[in-house]
LOSETI-260898 format. One line per field, with one value per residue (C-alpha): x, y negated, z negated; residue in one letter. Coordinates in Angstrom, 2 decimals. Layout:
// residues N
u X	...
v Y	...
w Z	...
res A	...
***
This chain:
// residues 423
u 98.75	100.93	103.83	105.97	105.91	107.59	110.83	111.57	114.32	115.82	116.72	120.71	123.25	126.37	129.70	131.19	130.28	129.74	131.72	132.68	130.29	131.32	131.79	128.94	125.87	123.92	126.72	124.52	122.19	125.17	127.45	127.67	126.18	123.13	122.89	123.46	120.49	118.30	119.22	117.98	114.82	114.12	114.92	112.97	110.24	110.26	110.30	107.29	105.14	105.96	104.92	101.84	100.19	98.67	97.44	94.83	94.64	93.50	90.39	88.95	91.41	89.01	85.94	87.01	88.64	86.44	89.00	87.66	89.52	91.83	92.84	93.66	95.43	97.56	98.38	99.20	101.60	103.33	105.46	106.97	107.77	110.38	111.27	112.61	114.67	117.08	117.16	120.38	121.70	121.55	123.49	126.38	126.74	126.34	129.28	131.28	130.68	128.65	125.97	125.53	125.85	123.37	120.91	120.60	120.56	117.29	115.38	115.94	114.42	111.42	110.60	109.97	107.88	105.75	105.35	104.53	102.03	98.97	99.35	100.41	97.12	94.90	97.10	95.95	95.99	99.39	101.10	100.07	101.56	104.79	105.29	104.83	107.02	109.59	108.81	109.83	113.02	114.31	113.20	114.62	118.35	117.74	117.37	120.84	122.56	121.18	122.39	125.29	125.48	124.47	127.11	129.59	128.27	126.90	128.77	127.31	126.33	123.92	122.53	119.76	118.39	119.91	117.71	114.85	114.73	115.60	112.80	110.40	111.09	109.28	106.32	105.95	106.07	103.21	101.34	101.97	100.90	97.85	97.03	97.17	96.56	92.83	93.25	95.00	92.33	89.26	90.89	92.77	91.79	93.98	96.70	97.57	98.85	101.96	102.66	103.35	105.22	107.10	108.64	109.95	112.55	114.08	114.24	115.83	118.43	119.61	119.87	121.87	124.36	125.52	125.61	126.07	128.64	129.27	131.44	133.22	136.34	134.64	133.88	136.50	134.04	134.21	136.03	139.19	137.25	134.08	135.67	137.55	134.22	132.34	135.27	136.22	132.42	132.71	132.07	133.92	135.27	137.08	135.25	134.51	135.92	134.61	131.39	131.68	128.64	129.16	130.24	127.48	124.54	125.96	125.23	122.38	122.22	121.66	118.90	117.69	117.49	116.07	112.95	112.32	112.25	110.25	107.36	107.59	106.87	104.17	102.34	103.57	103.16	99.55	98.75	100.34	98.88	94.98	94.14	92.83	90.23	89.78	88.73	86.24	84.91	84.35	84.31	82.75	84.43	84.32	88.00	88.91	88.03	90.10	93.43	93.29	92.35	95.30	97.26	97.17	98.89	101.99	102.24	101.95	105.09	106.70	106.27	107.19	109.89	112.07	110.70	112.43	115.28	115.59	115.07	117.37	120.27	119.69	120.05	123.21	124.63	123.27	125.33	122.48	124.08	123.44	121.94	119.58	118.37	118.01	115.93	113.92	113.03	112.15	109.60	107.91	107.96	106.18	104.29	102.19	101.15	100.13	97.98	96.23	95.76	94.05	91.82	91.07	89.33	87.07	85.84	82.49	82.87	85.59	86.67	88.12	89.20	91.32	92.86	93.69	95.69	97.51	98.29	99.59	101.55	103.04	104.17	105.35	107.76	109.94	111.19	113.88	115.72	115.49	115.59	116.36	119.82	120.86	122.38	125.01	125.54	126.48	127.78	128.89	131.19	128.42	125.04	123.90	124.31	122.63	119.93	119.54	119.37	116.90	114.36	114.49	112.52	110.59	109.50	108.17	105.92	104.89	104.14	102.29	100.49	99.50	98.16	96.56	94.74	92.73	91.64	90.61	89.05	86.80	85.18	83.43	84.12	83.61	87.22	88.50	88.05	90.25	93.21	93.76	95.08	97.83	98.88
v -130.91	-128.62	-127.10	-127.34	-130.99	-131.22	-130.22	-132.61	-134.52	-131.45	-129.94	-129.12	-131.57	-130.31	-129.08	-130.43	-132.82	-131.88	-130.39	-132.11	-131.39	-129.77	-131.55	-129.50	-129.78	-126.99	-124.79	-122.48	-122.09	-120.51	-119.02	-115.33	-117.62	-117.69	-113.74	-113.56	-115.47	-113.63	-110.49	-111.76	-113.36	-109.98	-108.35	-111.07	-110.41	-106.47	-107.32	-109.85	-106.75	-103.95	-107.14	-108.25	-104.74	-103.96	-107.78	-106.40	-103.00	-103.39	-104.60	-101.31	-99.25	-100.68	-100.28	-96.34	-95.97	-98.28	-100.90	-104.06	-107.44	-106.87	-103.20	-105.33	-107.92	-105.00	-103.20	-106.65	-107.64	-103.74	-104.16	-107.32	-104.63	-103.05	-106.25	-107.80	-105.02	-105.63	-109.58	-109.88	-106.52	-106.78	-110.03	-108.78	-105.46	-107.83	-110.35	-107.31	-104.41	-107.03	-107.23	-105.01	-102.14	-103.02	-104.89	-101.50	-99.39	-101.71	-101.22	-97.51	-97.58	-99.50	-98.53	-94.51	-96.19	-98.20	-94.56	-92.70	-95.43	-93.99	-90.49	-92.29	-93.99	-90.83	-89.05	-91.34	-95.14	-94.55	-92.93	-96.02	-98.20	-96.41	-96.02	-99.88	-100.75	-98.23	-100.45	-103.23	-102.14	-101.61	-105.09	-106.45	-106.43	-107.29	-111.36	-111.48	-109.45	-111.49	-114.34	-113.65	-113.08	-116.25	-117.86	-116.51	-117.04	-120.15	-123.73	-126.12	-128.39	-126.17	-124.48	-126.15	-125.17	-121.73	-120.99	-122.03	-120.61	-117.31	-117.69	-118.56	-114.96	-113.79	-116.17	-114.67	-111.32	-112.38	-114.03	-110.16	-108.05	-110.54	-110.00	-106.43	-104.65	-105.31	-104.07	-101.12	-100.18	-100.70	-98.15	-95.90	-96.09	-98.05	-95.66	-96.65	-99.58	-98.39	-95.31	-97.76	-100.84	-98.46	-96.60	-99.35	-98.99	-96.72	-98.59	-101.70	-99.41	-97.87	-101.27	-102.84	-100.44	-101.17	-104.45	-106.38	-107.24	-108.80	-111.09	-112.96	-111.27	-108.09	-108.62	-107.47	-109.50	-112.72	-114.92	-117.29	-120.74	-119.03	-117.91	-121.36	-122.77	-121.11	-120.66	-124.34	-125.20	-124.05	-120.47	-118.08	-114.55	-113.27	-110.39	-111.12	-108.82	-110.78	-112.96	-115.86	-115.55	-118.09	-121.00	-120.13	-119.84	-123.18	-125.36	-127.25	-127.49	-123.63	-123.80	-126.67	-124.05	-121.07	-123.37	-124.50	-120.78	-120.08	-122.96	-122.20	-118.75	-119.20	-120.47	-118.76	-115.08	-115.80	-117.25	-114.53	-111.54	-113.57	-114.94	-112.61	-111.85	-115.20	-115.57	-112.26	-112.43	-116.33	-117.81	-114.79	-113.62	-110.27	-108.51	-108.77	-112.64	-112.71	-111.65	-113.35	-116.80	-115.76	-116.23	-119.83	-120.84	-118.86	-120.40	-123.85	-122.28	-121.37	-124.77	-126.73	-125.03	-125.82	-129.59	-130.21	-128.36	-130.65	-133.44	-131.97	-131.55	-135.17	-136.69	-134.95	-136.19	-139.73	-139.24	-138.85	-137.21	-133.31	-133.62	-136.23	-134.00	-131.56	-133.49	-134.96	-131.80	-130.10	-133.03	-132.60	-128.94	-129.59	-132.34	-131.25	-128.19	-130.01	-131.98	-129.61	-126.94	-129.20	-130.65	-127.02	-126.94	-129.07	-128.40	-126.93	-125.76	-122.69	-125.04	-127.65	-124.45	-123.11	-126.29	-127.32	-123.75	-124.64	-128.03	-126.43	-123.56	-126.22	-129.07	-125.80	-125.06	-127.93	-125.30	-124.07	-127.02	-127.41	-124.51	-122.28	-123.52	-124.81	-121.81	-121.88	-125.41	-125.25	-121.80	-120.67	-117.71	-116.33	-116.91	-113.55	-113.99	-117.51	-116.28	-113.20	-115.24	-117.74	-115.02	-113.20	-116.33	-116.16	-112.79	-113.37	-115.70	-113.59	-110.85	-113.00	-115.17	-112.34	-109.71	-112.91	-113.76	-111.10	-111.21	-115.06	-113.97	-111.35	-114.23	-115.76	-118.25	-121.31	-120.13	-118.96	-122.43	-122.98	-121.25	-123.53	-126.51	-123.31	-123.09
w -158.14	-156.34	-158.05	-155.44	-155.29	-158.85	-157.68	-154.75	-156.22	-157.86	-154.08	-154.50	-153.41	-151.35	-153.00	-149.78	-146.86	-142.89	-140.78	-137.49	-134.53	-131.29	-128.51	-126.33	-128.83	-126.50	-127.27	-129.49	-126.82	-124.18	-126.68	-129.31	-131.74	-129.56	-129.38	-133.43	-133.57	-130.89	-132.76	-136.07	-134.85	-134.02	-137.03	-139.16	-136.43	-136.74	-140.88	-140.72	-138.59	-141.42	-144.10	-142.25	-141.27	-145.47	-145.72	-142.83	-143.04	-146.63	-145.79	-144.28	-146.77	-149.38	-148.34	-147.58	-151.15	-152.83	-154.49	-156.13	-155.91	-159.24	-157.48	-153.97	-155.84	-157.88	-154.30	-152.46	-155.59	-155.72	-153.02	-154.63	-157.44	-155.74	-153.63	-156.67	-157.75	-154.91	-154.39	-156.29	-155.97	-151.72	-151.95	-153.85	-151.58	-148.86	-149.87	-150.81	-147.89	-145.37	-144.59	-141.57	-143.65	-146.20	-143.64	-141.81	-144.56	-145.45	-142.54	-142.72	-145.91	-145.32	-141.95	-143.35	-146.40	-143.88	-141.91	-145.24	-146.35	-145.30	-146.63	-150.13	-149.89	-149.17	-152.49	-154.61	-155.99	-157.87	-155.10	-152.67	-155.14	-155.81	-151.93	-151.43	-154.12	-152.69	-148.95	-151.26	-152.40	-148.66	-147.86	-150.64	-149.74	-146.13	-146.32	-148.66	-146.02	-142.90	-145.65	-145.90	-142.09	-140.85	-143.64	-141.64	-137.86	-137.76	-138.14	-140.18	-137.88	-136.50	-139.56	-139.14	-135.72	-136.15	-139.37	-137.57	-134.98	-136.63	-139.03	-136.22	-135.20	-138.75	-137.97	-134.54	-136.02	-138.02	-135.53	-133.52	-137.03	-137.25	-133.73	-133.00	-136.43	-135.98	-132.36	-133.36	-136.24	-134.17	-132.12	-133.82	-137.74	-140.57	-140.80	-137.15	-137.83	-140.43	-138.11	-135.21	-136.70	-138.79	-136.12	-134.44	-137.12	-135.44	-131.97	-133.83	-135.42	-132.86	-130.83	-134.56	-134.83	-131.16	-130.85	-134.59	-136.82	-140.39	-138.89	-136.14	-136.97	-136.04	-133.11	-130.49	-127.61	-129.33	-127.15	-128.71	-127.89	-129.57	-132.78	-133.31	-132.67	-135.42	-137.58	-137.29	-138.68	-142.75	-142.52	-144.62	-143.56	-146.48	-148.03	-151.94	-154.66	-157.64	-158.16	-160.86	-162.33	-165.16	-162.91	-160.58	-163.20	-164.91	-161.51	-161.64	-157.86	-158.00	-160.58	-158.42	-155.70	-158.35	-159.43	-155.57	-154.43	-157.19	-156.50	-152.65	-152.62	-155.08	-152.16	-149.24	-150.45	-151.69	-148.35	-146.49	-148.63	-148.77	-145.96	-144.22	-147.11	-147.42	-143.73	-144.12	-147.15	-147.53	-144.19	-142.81	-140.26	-139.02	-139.05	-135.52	-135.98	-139.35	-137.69	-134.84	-137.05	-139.23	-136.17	-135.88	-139.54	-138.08	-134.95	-136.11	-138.70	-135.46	-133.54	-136.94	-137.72	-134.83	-134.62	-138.62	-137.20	-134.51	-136.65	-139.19	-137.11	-135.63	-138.70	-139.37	-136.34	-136.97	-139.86	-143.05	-145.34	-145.49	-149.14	-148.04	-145.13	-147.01	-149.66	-147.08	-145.17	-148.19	-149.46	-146.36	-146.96	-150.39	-150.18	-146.68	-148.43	-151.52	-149.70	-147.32	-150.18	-151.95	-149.16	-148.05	-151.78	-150.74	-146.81	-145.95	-142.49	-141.28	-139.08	-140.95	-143.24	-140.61	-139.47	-143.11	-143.44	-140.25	-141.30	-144.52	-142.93	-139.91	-143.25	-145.43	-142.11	-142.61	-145.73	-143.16	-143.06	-146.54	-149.59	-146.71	-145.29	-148.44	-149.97	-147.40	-147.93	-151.44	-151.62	-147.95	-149.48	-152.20	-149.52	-150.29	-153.85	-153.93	-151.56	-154.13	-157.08	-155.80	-153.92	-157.34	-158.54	-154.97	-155.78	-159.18	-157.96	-155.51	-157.93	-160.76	-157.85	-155.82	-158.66	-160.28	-156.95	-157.00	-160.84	-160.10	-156.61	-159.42	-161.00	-158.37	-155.67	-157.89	-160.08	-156.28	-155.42	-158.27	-156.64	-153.99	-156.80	-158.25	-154.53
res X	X	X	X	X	X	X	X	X	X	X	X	X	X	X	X	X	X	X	X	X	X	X	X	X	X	X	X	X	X	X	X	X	X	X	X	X	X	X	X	X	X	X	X	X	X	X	X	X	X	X	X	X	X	X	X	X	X	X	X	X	X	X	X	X	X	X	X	X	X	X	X	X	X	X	X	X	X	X	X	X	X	X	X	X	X	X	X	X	X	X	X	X	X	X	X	X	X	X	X	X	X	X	X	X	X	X	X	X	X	X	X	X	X	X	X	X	X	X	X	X	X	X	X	X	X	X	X	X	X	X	X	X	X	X	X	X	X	X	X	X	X	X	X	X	X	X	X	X	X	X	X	X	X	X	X	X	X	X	X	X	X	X	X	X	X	X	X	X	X	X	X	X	X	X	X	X	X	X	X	X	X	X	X	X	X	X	X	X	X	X	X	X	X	X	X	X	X	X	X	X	X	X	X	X	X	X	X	X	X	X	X	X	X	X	X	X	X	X	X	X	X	X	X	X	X	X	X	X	X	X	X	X	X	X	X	X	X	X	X	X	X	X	X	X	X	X	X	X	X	X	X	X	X	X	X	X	X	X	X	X	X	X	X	X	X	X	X	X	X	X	X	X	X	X	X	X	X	X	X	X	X	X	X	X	X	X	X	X	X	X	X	X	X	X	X	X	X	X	X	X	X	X	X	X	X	X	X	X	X	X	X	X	X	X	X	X	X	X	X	X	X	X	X	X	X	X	X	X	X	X	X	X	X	X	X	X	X	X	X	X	X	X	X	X	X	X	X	X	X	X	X	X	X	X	X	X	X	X	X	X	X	X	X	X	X	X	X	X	X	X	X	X	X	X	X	X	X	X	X	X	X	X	X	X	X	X	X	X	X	X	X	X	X	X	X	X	X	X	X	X	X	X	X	X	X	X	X	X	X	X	X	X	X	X	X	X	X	X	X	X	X	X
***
């Protein structure tokens, strides 16, 4: 049974109902809305390459250094280390200073731990997992600032779309990592691939500072139609001084949204950190073959994700309620998984293994209209916090599921076989 599945009915309700839609529903698509969400498909895209690169480049970084499974699983799970340090810390700077400031002081950060990877690695097994927790920490306050960003950008009644196609960005960027880290090592040597997807730091930077801002009050290009649309949709531009913690933790929609987080990424980060061992070392693949295989989950993630925002959005304007989308999206998010986990425990052939992934990734896609846009439902003014809290719990999982992995994967393939049930 997954876990996942035991929290369907516990997806949060809303403090407050829809907004009225525009008039022009392809308004997002011709509007600054529209460029705020080009801008962070990229930036989810550019953080998806720097997360991608060490779940292939550890193969070979292995063999050289001579790590066994429990070592892989402890490098894999040290950059969640550092990742949940910041979770709740990059919200509230977010909802305080915004989030451009503390979004771009993230990439920064990461972007020169990425670049001094490889030299950590050849120092020593400590110093590799110091520098990956420290590529954690930068990470960490980025998705409460982009948040917290979004909260106040996009109108409600086209959250759903927005987020996913935003997050499609970070499957692409997989689906890119995937693709050309095994391209880029054949060529090159491992440490190629952190040199090259961690300067592109600087490219994006450069390219932020220009063009983004916390807010639509910020920006002096905004036209008047423009802000009253987005302002007339729910967000919130008032910059918060204090964060009521006690009336926050004692919602049960939030703890609704803590446990999901919690049983989602329990899932996704194994999958994301494993696969590509799982497609070398059991199906057999070779590690050009691995990456490009890897591929497919993420694009499926990509397709899916804008379908159940599509869907989402329809049903809002059908006039389902926004909690029941939300539940509905999010059992579909839970329950495909579930099912296609468990099947994959049982197939014989690496076909059927890689289209059960996909089918798992593609179901687990429908998350974006669900968990995902629900902290600015509930909480519009505190979506860095909420997002903060809840990945906290994301990360956890993440760290436990990830390190444990690889002490499971140590046993033998009958307890690996095991894993897919946990998942």
């Amino acid at each position: 049974m997954d876990y996942r599945s035991l929290v369907l009915l516990c997806v949060p309700s809303l403090q407050h109902g829809p907004c009225e839609l525009s008039d022009n529903s392809s308004w997002l698509f011709f509007s600054e809305v529209s460029k705020v969400i080009t801008r962070y498909s990229l930036f989810v895209f550019f953080t998806a390459l720097c997360q991608v690169n060490m779940s292939i480049a550890i193969l070979p970084m292995s063999s050289e250094f001579g790590w066994n499974p429990a070592t892989v699983g402890l490098i894999q799970s040290s950059f969640f280390w550092g990742y949940l340090l910041t979770q709740i810390l990059g919200g509230i700077w977010a909802d305080r200073f915004g989030g451009k400031i503390v979004l771009g002081f993230g990439v920064v950060w990461w972007s020169i731990a990425t670049i001094l990877t490889p030299i950590a690695a050849k120092i020593g097994l400590p110093c590799l997992l110091v520098m990956r927790a420290f590529m954690g920490i930068g990470e960490g306050v980025a998705m409460p600032a982009m948040n917290n960003i979004l909260s106040k950008w996009v109108p409600v009644s086209e959250r759903s779309r927005s987020l996913s196609l935003v997050y499609s960005g970070m499957y692409l960027g997989s689906v890119t990592g995937l693709a050309f880290s095994p391209l880029l090592i054949s060529k090159f040597g491992w440490p190629s691939v952190f040199y090259a997807f961690g300067s592109l730091g600087s490219i994006w930077i450069a390219l932020w500072q220009r063009k983004a801002h916390s807010s639509p009050s910020e920006d002096p290009e905004l036209s008047k139609a423009e802000r009253r649309h987005i302002l007339g949709g729910n967000t919130i531009k008032e910059p918060v001084t204090s964060i009521p913690w006690k009336l926050i933790l004692s919602k049960a929609p939030v703890w609704a949204l803590i446990i999901s987080h919690f049983c989602h990424n329990w899932g996704t980060f194994i999958l994301l950190t494993w696969m590509p061992t799982y497609y070398n070392q059991v199906l057999k693949f070779n590690l050009t073959e691995s990456g490009l295989l890897c591929v497919l989950p993420w694009l499926t993630m990509a397709v899916f994700a804008n379908i159940g925002g599509w869907i989402a959005d329809t049903l809002v304007e059908r006039g389902v309620s926004i909690t029941n989308v939300r539940k509905i999206m999010q059992s579909i998010g839970f329950l495909g998984p579930a099912l296609f986990l468990t099947l994959l425990s049982k197939v014989r052939t690496p076909a059927m293994a890689v289209l059960c992934m996909a089918c798992s990734q593609g179901t687990d896609a429908f998350s974006q209209s669900g968990l995902y846009s629900n902290h600015q439902d509930i909480g519009p003014r505190y979506a860095g916090v909420l997002l903060g809290l809840s990945n906290t719990a994301g990360v956890l999982a993440g760290v436990f599921g990830t390190a444990a992995t690889g002490y499971i994967l140590q046993k033998g393939r009958d307890a690996a076989n095991v894993l897919w049930y946990f998942l």
